[in-house]
SEMARZA-731370 format. One record per residue (C-alpha): residue in one letter; x, y, z; residue number from 1. Coordinates in Angstrom, 3 decimals. Each point is the difference from the previous one (the first is absolute). Layout:
- aa/px/py/pz/i
- A/X/Y/Z/NUM;
...
! end
This chain:
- aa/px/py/pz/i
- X/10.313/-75.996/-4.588/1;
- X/-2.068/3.477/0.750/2;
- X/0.282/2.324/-2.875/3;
- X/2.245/2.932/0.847/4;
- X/-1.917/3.640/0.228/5;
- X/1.909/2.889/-1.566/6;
- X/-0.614/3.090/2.126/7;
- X/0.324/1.811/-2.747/8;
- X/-3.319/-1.970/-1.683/9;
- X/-2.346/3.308/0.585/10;
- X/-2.732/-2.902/0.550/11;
- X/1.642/-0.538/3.237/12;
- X/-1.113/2.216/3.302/13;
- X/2.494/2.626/0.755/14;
- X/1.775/-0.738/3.221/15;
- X/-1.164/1.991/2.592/16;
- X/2.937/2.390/2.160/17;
- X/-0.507/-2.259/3.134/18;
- X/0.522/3.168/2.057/19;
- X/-3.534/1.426/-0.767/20;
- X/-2.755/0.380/2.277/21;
- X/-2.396/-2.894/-0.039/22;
- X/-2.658/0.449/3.197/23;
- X/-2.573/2.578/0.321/24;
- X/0.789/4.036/-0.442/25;
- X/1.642/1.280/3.372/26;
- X/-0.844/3.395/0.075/27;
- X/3.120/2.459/2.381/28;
- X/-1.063/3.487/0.627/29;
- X/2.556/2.683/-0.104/30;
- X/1.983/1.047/2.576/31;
- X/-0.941/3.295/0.404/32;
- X/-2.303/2.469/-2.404/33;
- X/1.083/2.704/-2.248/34;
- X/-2.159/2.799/1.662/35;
- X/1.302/2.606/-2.923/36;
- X/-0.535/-2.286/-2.808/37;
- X/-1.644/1.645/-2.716/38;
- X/0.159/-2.411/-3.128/39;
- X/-0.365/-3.420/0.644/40;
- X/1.823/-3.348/-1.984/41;
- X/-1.455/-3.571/0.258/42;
- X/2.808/-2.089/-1.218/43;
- X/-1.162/-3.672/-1.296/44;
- X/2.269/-2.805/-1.283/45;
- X/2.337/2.317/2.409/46;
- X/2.912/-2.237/-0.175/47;
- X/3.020/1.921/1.887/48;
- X/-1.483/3.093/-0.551/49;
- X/1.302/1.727/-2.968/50;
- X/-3.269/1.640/-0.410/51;
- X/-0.120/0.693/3.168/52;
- X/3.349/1.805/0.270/53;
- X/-0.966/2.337/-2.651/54;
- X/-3.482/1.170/0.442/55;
- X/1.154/0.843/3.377/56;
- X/2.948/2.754/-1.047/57;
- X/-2.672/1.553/-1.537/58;
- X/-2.225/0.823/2.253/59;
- X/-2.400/-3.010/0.423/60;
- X/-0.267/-2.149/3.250/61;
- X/-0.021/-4.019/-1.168/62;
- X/-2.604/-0.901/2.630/63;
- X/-0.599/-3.973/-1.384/64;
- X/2.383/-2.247/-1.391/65;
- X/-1.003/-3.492/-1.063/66;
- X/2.132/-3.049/-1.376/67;
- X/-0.008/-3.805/-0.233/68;
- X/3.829/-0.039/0.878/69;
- X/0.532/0.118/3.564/70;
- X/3.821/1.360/0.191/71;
- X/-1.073/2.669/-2.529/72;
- X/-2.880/1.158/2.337/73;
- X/2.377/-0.033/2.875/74;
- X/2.400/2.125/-2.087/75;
- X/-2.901/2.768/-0.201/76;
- X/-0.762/-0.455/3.297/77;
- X/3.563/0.700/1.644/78;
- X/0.013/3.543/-2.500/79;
- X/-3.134/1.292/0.026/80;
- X/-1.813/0.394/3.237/81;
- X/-3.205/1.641/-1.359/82;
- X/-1.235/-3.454/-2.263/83;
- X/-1.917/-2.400/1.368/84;
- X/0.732/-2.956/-1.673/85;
- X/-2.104/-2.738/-1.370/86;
- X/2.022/-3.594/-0.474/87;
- X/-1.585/-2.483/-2.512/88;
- X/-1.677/-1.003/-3.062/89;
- X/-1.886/2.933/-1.250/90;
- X/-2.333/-1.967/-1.120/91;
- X/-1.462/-0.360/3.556/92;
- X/-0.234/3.568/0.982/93;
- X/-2.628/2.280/-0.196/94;
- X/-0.688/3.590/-1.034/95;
- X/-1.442/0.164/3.831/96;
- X/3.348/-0.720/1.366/97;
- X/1.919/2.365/-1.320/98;
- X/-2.290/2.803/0.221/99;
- X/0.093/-0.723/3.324/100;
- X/3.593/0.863/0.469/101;
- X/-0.044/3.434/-1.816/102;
- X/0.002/2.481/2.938/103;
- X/-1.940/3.117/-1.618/104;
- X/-2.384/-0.833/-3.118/105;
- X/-0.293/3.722/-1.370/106;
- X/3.578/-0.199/-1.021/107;
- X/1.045/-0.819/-3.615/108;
- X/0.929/-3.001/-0.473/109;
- X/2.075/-2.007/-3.010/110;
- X/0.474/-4.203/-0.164/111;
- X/2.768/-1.189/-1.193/112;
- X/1.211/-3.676/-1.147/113;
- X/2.714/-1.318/-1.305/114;
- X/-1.970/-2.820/-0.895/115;
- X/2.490/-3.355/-0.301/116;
- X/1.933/-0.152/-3.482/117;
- X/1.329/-3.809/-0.424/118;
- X/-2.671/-0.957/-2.205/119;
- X/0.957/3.144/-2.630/120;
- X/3.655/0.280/0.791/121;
- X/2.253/-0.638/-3.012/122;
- X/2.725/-1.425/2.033/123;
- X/-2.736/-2.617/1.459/124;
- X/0.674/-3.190/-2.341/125;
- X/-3.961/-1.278/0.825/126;
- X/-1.054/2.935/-1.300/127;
- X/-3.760/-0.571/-1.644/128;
- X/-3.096/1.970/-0.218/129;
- X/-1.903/-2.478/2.634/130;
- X/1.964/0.171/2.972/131;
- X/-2.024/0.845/2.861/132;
- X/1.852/2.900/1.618/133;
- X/-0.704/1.890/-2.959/134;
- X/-3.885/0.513/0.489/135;
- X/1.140/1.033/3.910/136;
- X/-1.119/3.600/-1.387/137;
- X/-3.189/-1.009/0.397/138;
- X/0.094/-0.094/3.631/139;
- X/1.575/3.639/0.148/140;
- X/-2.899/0.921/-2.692/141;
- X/-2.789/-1.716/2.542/142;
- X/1.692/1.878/3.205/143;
- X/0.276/3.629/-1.679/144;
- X/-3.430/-0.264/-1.099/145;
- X/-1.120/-0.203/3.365/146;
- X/2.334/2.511/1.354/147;
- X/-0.542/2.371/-2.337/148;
- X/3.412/2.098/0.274/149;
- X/0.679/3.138/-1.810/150;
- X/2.513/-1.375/-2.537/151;
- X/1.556/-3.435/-0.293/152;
- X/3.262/-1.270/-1.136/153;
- X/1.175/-3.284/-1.770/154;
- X/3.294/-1.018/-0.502/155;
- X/1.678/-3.126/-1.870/156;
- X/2.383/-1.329/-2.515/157;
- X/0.194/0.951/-3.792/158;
- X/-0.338/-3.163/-0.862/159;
- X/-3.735/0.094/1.101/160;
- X/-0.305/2.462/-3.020/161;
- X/0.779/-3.139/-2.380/162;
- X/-1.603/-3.030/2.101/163;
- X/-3.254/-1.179/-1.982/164;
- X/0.834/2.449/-2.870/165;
- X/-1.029/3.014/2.594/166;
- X/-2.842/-1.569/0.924/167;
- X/1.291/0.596/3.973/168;
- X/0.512/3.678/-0.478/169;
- X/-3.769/0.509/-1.840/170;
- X/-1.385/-1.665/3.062/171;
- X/1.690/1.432/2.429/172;
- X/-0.872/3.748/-1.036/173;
- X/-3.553/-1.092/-1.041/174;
- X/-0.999/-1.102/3.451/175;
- X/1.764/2.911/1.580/176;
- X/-2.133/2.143/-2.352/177;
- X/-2.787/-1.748/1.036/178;
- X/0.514/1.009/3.720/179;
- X/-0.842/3.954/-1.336/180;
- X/3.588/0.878/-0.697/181;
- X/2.326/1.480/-3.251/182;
- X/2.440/-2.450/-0.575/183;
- X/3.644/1.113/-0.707/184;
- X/2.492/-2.383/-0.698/185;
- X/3.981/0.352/-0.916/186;
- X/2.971/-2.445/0.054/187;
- X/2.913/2.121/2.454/188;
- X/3.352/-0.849/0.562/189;
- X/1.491/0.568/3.248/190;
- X/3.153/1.140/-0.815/191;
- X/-1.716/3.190/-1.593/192;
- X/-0.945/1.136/3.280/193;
- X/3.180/-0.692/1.792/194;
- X/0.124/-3.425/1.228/195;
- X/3.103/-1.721/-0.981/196;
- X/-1.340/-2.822/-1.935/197;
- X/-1.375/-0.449/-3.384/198;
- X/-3.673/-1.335/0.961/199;
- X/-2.921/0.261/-2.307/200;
- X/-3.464/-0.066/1.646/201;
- X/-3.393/0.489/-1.560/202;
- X/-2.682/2.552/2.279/203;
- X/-3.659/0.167/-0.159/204;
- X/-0.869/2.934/1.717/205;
- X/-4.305/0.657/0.233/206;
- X/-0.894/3.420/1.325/207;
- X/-3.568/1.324/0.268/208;
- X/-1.524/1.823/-3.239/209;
- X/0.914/3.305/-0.718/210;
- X/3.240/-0.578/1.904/211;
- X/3.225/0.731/-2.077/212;
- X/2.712/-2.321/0.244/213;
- X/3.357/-0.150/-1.109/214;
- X/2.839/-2.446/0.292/215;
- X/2.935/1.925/1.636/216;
- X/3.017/1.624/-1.895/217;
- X/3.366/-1.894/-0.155/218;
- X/2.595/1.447/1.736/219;
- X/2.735/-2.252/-1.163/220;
- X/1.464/-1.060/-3.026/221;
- X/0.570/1.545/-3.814/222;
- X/0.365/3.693/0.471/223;
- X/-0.972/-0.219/3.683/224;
- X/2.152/-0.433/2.852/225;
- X/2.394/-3.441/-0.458/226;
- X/-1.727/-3.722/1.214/227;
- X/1.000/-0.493/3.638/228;
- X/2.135/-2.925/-0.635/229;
- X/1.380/-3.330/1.915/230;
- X/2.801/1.489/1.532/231;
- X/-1.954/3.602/0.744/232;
- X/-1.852/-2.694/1.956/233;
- X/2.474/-2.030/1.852/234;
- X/3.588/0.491/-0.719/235;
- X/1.740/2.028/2.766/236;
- X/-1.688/0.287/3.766/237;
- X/-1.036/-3.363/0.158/238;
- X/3.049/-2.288/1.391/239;
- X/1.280/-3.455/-2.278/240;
- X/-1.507/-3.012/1.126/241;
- X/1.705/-3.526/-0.287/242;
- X/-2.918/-2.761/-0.536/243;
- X/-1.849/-0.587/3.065/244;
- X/1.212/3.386/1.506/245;
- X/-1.678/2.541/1.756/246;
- X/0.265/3.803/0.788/247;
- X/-1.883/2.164/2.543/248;
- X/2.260/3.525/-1.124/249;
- X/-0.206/1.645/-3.185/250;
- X/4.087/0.207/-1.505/251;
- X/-0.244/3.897/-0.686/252;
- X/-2.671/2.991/-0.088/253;
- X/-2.109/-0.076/-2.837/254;
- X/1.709/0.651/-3.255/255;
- X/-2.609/0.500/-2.647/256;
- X/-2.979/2.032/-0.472/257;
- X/-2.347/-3.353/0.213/258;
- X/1.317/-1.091/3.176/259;
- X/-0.011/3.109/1.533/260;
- X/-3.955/-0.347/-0.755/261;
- X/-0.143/-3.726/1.023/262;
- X/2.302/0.316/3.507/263;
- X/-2.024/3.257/0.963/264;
- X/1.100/-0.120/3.734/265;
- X/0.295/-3.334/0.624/266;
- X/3.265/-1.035/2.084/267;
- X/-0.103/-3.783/0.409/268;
- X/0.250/-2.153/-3.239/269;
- X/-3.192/-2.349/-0.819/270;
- X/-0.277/-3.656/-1.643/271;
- X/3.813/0.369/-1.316/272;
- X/0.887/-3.703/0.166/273;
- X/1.593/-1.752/-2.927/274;
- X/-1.341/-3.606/-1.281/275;
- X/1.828/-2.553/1.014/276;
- X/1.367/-1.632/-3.240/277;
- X/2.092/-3.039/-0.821/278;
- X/3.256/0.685/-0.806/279;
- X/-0.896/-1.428/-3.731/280;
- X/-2.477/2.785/-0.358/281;
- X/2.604/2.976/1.713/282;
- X/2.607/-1.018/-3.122/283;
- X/-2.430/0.263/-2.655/284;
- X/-1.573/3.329/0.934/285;
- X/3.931/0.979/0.449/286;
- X/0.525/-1.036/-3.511/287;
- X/-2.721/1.747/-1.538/288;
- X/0.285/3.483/-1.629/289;
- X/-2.189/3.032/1.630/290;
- X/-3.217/-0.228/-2.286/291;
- X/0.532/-3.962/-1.323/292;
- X/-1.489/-2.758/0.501/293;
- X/0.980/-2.312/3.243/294;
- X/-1.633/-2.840/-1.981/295;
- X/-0.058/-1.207/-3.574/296;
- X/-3.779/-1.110/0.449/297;
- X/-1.289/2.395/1.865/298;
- X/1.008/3.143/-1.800/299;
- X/-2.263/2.355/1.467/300;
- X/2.426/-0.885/3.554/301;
- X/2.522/2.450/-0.326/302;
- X/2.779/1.578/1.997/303;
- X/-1.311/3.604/0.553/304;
- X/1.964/3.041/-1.999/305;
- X/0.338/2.618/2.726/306;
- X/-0.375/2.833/-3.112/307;
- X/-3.411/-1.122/-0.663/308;
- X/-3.556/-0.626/1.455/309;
- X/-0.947/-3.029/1.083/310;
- X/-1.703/-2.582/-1.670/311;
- X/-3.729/-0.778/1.316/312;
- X/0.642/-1.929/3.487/313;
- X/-2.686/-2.473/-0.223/314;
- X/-0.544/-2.302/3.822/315;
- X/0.884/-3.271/-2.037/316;
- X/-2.415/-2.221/0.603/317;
- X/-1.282/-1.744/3.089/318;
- X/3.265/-0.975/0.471/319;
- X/2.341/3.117/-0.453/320;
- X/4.090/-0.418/-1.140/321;
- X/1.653/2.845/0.014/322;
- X/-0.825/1.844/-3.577/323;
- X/2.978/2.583/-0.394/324;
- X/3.539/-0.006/0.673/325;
- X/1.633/2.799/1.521/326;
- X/2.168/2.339/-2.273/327;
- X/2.914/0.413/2.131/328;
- X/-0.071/-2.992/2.319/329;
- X/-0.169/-3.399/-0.669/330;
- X/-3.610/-1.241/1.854/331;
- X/-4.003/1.132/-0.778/332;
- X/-1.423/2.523/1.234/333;
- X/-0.771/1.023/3.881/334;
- X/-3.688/0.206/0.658/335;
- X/1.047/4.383/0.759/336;
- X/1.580/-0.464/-4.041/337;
- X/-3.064/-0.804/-1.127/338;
- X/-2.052/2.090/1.909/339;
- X/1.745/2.957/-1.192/340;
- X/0.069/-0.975/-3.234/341;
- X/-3.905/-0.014/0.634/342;
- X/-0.158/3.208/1.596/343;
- X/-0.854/-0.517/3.133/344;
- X/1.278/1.848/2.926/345;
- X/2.877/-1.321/2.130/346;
- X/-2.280/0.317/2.845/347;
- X/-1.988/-2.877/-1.149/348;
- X/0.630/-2.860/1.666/349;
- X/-1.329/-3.287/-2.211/350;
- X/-0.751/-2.906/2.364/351;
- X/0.210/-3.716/-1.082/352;
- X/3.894/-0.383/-0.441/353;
- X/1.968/0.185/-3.395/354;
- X/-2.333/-2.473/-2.194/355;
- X/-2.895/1.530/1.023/356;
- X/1.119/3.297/-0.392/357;
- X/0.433/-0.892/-3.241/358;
- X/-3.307/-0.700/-0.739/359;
- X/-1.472/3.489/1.435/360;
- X/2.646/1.818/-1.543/361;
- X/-0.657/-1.501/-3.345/362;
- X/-4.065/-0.248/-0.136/363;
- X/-0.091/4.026/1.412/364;
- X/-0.585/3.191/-1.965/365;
- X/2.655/2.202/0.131/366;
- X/-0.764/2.851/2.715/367;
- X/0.988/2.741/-2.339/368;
- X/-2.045/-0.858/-2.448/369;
- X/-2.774/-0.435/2.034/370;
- X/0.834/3.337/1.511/371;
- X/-0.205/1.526/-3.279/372;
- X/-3.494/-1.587/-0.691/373;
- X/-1.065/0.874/3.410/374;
- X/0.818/4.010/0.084/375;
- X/-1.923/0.124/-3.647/376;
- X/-3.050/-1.417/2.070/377;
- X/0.091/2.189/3.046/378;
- X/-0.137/2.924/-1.958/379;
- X/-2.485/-1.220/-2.669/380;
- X/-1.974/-0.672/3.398/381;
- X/0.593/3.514/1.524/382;
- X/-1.447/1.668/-3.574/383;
- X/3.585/1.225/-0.816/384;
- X/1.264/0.021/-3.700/385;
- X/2.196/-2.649/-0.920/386;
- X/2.519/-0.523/-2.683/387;
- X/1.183/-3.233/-2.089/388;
- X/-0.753/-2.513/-2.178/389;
- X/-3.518/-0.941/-0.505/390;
- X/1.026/-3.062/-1.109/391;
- X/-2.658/-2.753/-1.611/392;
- X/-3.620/1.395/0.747/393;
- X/-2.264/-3.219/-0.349/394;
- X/-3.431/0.833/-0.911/395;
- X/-3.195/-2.132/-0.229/396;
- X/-0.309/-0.434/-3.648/397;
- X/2.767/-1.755/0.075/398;
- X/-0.516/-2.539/2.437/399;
- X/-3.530/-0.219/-2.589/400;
- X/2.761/-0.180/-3.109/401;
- X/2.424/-3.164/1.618/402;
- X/-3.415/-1.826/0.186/403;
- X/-1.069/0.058/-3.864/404;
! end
């Protein structure tokens, strides 16, 4: 009788999301250039285009986009028109390639990756120092060097702080040193800048010598204005959904101050379709209390409290249930729900259907945050004066100490 293989056993390969992009690099050029562009984002690990949404309300022009995930890619494709858009392993593509797509090389230019997180997530149960997608920083190291952008940008998990007793973060800002940058690095959480959800995510931001950087200010929370929270979000102009339902009409005008900013002037509701659940599953999220747990073992599962931000949506796994439960109806969340809760625009239209929504919409960087990240580097770029946090400065000796 064959010996049975725990997936958990970290000795055993982690299952690949059979979605992902497996032939050579196809390369799309954009649909049309931005001929006033004047700062320009490469976006790599794109995913749905998080990023991408917020380096581009502040000013810069996201002119290539690459992923492994094909219904991410077409995600960024459908809602931003300037990116060209690279689809596969990024491991295969060169430096060549994408300079290739960048329409005006005098222009400034910042790289960003939100490099994939499984291997340092807390919430990932395989969680070990040698899992390969956590040396995939490499590969955005090896591409920047060649590129040679004007400041680059690193995002991940906090757990990578604690993976191989920090060994992760030392390497990570030693080889972005290396490249001829200051390395800054803070742990931000999204909900201080707006978003309504509570998600910690560590930064490494290089910019050239003699550059000054600072993380930006918080806008929300203790003594600021209040955290934007679930039902700021979602409770109000979107219309109740029975499982399996759909809606094309928003139920009212907006009726908060965050989705007054999310609707903007979009008319026609986007990607509001309710899973379809058994009826087993309807009864137990109708049981559960706002802000409890739907199950006993999975504790961090909850039925959302409308009076607070949301947990950290997370794209659960390669095959996605539905994480949350809704606070006021008794289903998970609409792909719109958790877009919102994201901060993404209304007008954003994810492609894939509800379980791979789920994935984009859990793997992406909030677009506020990003936005707040990204208007710190446009004016650090322009020579203006900048305000904030200067957060964790790491310096060569150092990287010179960790080794004794």
């Amino acid at each position: 009788m064959a010996k049975r293989i725990s997936i958990w056993d970290i000795s055993v390969e982690v299952e690949a999301n059979g979605y992902n992009w497996k032939d050579a690099p196809v390369v799309t050029k954009a649909k049309e250039t931005n001929k006033q562009a004047s700062l320009i984002h490469i976006d790599l690990f794109c995913g749905c285009g998080g990023f991408s949404v917020g380096f581009e309300a502040a000013g810069f022009t996201t002119e290539v986009a690459l992923d492994i995930h094909p219904p991410s890619l077409k995600t960024l494709q459908g809602n931003h028109k300037h990116a060209s858009t690279i689809l596969g392993d990024i491991c295969h593509v060169s430096s060549q390639t994408i300079s290739e797509l960048i329409s005006n090389d005098k222009l400034p230019v910042v790289v960003t990756a939100g490099v994939p997180c499984q291997g340092f997530s807390l919430s990932n149960r395989k969680r070990h120092a040698g899992d390969k997608r956590n040396f995939l920083f490499q590969e955005f190291i090896r591409l920047a060097e060649d590129l040679e952008p004007d400041a680059v940008v690193l995002e991940n998990v906090s757990g990578l702080v604690s993976t191989a007793d920090g060994e992760f973060k030392r390497e990570i800002a030693k080889a972005i040193s290396q490249l001829g940058y200051d390395v800054y690095f803070s742990c931000l959480n999204a909900a201080d800048y707006g978003v309504p959800q509570k998600r910690r995510r560590v930064f490494f931001v290089g910019v050239r010598p003699g550059v000054r950087w600072l993380f930006p200010k918080k806008t929300h929370g203790e003594g600021l204005k209040p955290y934007h929270t679930v039902g700021d979000a979602i409770l109000g102009d979107l219309p109740s959904l029975l499982a399996d339902e759909m809606s094309e009409e928003y139920e009212t005008t907006a009726q908060t101050e965050l989705q007054k900013k999310l609707r903007g002037k979009q008319k026609s509701l986007l990607n509001h379709q309710a899973p379809n659940h058994p009826q087993e599953t309807i009864d137990k999220i109708a049981k559960t209390a706002p802000g409890q747990p739907m199950y006993p073992e999975f504790k961090q599962r909850i039925r959302l409290s409308p009076d607070q931000p949301s947990p950290t949506q997370i794209c659960g796994g390669i095959r996605p249930q539905f994480q949350f439960g809704h606070p006021t109806q008794p289903r998970g969340l609409t792909i719109r729900e958790r877009a919102r809760l994201q901060s993404f625009p209304d007008s954003y239209f994810f492609s894939g259907g509800v379980v791979q929504g789920r994935v984009q919409t859990g793997n992406a960087v909030p677009p506020l945050l990003s936005q707040a990240l990204a208007e710190q580097l446009a004016k650090v770029l322009a020579g203006e004066k900048i305000c904030g946090d200067q957060g964790e400065f790491i310096q060569d000796d150092l990287f010179d100490q960790a080794a004794e």
